[in-house]
OpenMM code with the backbone's topology and positions (N, CA, C; nanometers):
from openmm import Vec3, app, unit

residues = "UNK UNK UNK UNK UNK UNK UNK UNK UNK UNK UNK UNK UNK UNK UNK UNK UNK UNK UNK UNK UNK UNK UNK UNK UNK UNK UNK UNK UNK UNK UNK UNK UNK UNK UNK UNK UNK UNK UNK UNK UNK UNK UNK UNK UNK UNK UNK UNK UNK UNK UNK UNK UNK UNK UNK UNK UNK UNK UNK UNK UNK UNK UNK UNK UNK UNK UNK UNK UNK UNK UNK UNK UNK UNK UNK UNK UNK UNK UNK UNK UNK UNK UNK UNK UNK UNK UNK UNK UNK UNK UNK UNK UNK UNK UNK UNK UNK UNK UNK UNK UNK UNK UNK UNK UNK UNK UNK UNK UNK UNK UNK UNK UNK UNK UNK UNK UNK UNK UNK UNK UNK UNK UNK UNK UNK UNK UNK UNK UNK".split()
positions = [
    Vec3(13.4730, 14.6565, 8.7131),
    Vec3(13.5854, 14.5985, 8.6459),
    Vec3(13.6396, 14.4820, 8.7298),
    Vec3(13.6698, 14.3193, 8.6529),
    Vec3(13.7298, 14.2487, 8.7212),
    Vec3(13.8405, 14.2839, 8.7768),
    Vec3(13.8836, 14.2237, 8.8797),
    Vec3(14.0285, 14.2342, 8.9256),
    Vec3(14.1105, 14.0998, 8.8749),
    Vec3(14.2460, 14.1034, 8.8593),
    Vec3(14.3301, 14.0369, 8.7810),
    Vec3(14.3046, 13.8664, 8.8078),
    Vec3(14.2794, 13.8848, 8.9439),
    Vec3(14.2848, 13.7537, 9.0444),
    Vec3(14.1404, 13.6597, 8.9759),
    Vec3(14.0218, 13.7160, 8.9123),
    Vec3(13.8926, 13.6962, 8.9086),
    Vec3(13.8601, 13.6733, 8.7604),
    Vec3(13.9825, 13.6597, 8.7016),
    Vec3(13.9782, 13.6592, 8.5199),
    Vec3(13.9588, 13.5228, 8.5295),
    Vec3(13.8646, 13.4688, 8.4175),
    Vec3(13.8504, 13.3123, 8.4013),
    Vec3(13.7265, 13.2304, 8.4961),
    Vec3(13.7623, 13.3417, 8.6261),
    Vec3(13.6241, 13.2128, 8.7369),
    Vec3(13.5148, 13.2218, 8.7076),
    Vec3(13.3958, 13.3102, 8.6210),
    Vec3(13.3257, 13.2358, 8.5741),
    Vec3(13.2947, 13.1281, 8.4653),
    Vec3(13.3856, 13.1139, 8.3919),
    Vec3(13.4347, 12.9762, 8.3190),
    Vec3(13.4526, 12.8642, 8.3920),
    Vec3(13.5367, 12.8898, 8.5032),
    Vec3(13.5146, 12.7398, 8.6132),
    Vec3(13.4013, 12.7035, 8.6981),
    Vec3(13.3233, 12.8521, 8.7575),
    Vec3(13.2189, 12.8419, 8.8404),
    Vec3(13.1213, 12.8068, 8.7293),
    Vec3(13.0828, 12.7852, 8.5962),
    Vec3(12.9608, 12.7762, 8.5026),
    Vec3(12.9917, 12.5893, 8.4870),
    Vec3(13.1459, 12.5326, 8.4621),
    Vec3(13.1741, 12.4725, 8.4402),
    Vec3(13.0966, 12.3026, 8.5657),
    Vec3(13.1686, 12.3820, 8.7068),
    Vec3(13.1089, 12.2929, 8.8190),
    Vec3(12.9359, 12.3209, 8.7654),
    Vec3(12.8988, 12.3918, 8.7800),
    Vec3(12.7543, 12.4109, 8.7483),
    Vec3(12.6547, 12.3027, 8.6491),
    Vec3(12.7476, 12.3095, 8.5355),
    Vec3(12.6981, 12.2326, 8.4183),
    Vec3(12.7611, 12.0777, 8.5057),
    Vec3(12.8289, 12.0605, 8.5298),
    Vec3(12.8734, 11.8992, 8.5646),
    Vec3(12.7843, 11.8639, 8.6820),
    Vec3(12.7260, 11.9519, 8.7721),
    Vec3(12.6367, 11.9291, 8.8857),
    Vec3(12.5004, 11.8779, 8.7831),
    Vec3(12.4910, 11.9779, 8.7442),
    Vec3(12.3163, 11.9971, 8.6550),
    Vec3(12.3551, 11.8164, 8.6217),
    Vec3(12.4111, 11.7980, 8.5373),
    Vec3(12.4531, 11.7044, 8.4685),
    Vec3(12.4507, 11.5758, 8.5207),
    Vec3(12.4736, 11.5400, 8.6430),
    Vec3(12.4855, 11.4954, 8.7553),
    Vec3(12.3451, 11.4417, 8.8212),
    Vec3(12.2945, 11.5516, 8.8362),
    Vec3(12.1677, 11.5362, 8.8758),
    Vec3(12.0770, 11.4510, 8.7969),
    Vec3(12.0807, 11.5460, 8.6799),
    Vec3(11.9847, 11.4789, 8.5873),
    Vec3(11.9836, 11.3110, 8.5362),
    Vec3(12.1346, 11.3106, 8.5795),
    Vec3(12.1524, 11.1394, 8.5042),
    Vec3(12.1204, 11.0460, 8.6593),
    Vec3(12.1292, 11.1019, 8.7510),
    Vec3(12.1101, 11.0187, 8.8770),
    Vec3(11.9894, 11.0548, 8.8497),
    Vec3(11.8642, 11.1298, 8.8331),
    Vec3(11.7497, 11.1299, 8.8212),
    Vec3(11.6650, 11.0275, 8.7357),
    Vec3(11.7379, 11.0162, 8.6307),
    Vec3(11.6687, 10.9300, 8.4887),
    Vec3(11.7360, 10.7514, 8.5701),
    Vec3(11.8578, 10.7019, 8.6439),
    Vec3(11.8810, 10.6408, 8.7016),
    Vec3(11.7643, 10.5439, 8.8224),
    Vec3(11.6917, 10.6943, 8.8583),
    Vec3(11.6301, 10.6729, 8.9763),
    Vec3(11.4976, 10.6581, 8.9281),
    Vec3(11.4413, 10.6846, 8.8017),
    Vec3(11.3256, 10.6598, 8.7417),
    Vec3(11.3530, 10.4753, 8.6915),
    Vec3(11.4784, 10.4599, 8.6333),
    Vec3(11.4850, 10.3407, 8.5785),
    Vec3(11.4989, 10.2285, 8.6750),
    Vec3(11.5337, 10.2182, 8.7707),
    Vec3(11.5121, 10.1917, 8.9268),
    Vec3(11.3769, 10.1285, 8.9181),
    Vec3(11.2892, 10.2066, 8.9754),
    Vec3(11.1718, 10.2366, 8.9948),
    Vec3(11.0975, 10.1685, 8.9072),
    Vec3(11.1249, 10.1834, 8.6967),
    Vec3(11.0590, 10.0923, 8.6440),
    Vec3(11.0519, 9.9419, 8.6356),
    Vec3(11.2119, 9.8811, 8.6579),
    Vec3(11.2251, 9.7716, 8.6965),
    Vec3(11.1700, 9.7184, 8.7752),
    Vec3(11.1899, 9.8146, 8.9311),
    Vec3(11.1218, 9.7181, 9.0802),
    Vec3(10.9103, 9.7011, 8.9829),
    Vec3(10.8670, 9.7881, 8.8953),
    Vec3(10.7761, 9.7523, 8.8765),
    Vec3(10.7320, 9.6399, 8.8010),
    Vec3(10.8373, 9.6314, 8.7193),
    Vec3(10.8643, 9.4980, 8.6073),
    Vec3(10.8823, 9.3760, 8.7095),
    Vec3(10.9436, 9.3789, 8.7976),
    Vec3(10.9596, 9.2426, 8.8335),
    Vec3(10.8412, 9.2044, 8.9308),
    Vec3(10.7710, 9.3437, 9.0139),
    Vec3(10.6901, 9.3000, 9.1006),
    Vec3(10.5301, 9.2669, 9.0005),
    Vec3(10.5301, 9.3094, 8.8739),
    Vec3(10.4556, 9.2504, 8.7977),
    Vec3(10.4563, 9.1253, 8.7591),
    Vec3(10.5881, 9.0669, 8.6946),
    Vec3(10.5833, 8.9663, 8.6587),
    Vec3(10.5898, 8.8485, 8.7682),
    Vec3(10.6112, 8.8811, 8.8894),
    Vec3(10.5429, 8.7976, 8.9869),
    Vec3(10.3973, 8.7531, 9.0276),
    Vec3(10.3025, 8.8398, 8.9827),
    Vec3(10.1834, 8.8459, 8.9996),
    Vec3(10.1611, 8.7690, 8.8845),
    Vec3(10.2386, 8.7469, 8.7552),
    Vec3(10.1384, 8.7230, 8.6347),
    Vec3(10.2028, 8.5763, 8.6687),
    Vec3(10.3245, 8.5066, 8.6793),
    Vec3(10.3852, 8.3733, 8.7458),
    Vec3(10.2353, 8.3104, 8.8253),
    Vec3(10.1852, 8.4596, 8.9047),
    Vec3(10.0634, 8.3257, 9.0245),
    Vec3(9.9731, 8.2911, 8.9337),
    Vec3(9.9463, 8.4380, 8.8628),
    Vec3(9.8341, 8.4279, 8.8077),
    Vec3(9.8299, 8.2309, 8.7071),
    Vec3(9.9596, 8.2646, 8.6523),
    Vec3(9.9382, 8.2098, 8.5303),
    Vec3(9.9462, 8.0522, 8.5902),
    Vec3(9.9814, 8.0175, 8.7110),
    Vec3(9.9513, 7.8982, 8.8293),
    Vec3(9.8186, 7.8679, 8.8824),
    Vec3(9.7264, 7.9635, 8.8868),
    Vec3(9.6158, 7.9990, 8.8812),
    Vec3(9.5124, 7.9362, 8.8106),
    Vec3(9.5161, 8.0425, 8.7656),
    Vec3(9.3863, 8.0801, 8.7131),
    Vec3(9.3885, 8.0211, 8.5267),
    Vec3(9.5290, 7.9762, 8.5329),
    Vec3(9.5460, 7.8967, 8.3689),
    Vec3(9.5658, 7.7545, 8.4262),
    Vec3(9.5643, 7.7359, 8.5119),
    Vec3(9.6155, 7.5655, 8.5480),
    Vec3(9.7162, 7.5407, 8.5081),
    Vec3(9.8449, 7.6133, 8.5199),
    Vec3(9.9720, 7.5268, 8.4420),
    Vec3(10.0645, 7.5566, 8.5531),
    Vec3(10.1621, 7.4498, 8.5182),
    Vec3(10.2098, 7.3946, 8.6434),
    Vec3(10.3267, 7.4948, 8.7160),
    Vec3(10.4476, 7.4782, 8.7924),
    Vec3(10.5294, 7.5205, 8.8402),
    Vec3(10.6356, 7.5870, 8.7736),
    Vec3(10.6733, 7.5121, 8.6574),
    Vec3(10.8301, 7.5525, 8.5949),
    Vec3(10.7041, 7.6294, 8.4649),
    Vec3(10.5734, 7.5945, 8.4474),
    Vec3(10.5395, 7.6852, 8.3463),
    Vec3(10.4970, 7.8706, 8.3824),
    Vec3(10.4746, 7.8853, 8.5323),
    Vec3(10.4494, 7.9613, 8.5993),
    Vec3(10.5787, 8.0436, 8.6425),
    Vec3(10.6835, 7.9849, 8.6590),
    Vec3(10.8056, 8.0740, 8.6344),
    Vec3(10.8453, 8.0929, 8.5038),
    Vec3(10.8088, 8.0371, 8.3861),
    Vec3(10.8458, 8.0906, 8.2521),
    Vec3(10.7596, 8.2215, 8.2269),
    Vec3(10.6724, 8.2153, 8.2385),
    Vec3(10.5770, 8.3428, 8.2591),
    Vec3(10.6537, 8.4547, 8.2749),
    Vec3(10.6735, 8.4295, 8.4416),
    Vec3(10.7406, 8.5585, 8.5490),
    Vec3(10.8335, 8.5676, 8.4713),
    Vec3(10.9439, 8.4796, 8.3898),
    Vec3(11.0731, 8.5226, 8.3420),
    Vec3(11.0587, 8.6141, 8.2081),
    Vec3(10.9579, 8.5611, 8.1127),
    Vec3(10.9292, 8.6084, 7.9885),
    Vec3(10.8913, 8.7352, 8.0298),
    Vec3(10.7893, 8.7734, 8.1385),
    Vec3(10.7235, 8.8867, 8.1349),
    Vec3(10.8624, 9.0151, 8.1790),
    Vec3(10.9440, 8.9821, 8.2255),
    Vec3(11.1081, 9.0977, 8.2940),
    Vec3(11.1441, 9.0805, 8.1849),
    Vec3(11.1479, 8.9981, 8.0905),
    Vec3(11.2316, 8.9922, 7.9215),
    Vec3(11.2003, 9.0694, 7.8535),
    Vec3(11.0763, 9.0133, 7.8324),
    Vec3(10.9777, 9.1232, 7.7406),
    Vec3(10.9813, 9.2727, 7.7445),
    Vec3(10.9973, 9.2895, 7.9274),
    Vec3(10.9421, 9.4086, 7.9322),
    Vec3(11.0509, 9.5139, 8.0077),
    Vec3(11.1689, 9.4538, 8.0286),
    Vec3(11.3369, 9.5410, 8.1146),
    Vec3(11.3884, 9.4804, 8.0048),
    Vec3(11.4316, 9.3909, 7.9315),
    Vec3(11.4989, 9.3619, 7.8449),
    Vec3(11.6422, 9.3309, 7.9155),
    Vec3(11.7597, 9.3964, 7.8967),
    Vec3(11.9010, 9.3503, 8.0167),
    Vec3(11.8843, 9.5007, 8.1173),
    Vec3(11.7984, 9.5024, 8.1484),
    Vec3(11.7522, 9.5916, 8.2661),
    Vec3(11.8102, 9.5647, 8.3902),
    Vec3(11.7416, 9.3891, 8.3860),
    Vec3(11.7402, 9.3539, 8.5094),
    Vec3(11.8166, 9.2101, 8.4936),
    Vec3(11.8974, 9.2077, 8.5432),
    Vec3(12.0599, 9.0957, 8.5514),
    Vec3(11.9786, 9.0204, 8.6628),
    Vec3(12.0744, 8.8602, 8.6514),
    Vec3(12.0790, 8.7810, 8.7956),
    Vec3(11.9364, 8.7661, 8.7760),
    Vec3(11.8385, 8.7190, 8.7290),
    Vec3(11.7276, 8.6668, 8.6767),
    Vec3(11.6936, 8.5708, 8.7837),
    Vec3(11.5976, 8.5124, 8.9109),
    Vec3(11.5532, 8.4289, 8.9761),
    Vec3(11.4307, 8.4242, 9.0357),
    Vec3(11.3619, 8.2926, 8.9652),
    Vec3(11.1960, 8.2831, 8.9836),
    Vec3(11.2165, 8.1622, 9.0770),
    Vec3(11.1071, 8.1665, 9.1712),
    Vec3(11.0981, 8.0398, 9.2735),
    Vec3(10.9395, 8.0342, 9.2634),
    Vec3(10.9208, 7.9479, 9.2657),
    Vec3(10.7777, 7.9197, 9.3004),
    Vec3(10.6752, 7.7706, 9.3667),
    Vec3(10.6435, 7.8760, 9.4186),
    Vec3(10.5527, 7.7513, 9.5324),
    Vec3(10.4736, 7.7319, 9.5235),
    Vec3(10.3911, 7.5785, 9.5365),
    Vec3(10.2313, 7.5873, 9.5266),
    Vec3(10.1606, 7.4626, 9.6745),
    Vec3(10.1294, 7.5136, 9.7307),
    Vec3(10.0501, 7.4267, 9.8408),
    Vec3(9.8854, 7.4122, 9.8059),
    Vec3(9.8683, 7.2795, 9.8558),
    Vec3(9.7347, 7.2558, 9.8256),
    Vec3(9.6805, 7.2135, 9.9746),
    Vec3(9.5961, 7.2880, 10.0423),
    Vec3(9.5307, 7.2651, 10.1659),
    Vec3(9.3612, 7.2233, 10.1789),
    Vec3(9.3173, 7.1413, 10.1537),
    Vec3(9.1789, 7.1022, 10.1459),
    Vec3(9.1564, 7.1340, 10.0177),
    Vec3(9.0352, 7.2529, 10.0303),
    Vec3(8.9843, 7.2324, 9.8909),
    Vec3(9.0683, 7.3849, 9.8914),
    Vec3(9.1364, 7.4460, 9.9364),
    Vec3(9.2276, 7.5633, 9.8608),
    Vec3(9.3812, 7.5193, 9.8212),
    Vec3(9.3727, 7.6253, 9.6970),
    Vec3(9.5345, 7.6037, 9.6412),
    Vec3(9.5992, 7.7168, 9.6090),
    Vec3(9.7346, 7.7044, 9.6495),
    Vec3(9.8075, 7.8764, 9.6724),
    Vec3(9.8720, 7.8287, 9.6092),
    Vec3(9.9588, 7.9603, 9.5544),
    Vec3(10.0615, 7.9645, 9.4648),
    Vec3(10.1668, 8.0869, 9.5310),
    Vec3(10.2758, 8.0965, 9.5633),
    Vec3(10.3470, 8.1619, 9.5816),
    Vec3(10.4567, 8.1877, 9.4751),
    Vec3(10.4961, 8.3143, 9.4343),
    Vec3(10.5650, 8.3229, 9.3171),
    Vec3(10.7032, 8.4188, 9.3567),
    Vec3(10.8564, 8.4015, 9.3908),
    Vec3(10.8936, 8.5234, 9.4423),
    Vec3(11.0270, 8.5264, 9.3213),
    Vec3(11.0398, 8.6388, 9.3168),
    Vec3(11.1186, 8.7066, 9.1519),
    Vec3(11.2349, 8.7445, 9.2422),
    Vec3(11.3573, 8.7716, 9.1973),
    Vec3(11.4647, 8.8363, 9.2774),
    Vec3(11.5503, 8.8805, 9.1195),
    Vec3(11.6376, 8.9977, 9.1408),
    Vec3(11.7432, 9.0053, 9.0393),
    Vec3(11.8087, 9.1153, 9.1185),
    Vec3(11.8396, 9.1902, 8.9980),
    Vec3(11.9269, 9.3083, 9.0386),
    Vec3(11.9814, 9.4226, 8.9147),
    Vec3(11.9189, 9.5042, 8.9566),
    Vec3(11.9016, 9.6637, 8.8573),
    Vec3(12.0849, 9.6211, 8.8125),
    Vec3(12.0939, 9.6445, 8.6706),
    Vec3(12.2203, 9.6756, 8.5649),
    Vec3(12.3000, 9.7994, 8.6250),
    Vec3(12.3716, 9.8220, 8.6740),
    Vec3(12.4472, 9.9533, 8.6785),
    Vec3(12.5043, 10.0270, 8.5528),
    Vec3(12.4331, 10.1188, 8.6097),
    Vec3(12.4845, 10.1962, 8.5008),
    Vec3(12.4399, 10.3433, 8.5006),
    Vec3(12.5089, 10.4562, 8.4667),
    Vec3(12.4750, 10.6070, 8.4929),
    Vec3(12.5908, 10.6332, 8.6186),
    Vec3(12.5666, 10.7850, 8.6563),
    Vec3(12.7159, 10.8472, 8.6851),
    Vec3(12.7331, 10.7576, 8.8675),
    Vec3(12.6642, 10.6820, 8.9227),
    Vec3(12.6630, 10.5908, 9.0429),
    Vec3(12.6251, 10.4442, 9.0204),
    Vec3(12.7145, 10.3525, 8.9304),
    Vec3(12.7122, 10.2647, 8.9247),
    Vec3(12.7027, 10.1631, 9.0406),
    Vec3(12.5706, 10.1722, 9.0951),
    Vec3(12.5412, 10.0547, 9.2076),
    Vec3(12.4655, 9.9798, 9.1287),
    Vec3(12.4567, 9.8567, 9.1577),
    Vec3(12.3750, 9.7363, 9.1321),
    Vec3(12.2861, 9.7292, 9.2420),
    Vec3(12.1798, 9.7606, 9.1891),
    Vec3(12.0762, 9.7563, 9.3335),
    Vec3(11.9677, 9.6535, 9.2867),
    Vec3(11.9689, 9.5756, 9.4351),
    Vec3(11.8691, 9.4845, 9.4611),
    Vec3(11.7367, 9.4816, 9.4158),
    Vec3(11.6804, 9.3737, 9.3437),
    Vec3(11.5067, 9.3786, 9.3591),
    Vec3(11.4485, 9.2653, 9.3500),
    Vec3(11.3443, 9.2663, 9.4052),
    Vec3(11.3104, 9.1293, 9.4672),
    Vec3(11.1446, 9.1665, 9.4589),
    Vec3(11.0773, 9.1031, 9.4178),
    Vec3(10.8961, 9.1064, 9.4879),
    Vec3(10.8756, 8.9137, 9.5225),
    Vec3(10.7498, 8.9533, 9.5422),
    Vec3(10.7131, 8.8545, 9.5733),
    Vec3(10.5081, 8.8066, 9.5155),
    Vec3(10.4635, 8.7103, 9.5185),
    Vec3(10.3104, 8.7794, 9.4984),
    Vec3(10.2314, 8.6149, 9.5020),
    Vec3(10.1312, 8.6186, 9.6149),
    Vec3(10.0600, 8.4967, 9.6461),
    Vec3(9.9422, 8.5443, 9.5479),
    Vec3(9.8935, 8.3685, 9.5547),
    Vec3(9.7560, 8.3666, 9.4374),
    Vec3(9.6604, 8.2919, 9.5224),
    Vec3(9.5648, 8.2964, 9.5560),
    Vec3(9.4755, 8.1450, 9.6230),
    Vec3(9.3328, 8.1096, 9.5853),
    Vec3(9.3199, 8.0033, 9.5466),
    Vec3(9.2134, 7.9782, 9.4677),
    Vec3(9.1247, 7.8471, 9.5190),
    Vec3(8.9704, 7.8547, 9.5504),
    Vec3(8.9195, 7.7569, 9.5401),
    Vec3(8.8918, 7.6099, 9.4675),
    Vec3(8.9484, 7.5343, 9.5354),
    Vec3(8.9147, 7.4199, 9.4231),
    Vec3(8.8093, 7.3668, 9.3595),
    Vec3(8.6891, 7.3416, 9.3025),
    Vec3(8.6057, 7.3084, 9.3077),
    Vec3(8.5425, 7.1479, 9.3381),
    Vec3(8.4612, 7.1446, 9.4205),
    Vec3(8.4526, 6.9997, 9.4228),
    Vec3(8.4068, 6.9092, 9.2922),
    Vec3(8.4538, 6.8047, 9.3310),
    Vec3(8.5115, 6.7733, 9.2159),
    Vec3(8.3910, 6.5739, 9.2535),
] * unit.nanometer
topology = app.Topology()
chain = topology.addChain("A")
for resn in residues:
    res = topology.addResidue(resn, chain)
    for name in ("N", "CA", "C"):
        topology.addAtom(name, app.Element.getBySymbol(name[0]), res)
């Protein structure tokens, strides 16, 4: 038999319980969406070289790429949107450097805005010409 003092506490102890569970789970799905972004952007850095590359098109068309491809594919995922891109030509090689930066949307029960950034070189033989 409860004692008088003990009426109600499992209603509060189930209560913390469910708000923990609760808790968890949304910082979990948080920490997955995290995770898909840093992959979205460190992709669409690679497809920026690529598309500097291996399509021949130039600088500002090689960051439309990288930008379209985080659009397409985080949608307002990923805020603060910034493509840089570099291309050096050294003899008969030509690099492309492509580096993406933004920053994860806050949102879920720890609203941080967290950083993401990749980066992704391309280098290609020129052919003589």
């Amino acid at each position: 038999m409860l004692k008088h003092s003990d009426r109600g506490s499992s209603t509060v102890e189930s209560t913390f319980a469910i708000v923990f569970l609760l808790l968890l789970v949304l910082g979990t799905i948080e920490v997955a969406f995290a995770l898909y972004a840093r992959n979205v952007v460190m992709a669409s850095a690679h497809e920026g070289a690529r598309a500097a590359l291996e399509l021949g098109t130039d600088r500002q068309t090689a960051a439309a790429v990288a930008r379209r491809t985080v659009i397409r594919s985080a949608g307002g995922l990923v805020r603060d949107l910034d493509v840089k891109v570099r291309s050096n030509e050294v003899g008969r090689l030509r690099s492309v450097r492509v580096a993406v930066t933004g920053r994860l949307a806050p949102f879920g029960p720890v609203p941080i805005p967290i950083p993401l950034s990749a980066s992704a070189d391309a280098v290609q033989q020129v052919p003589r010409g």
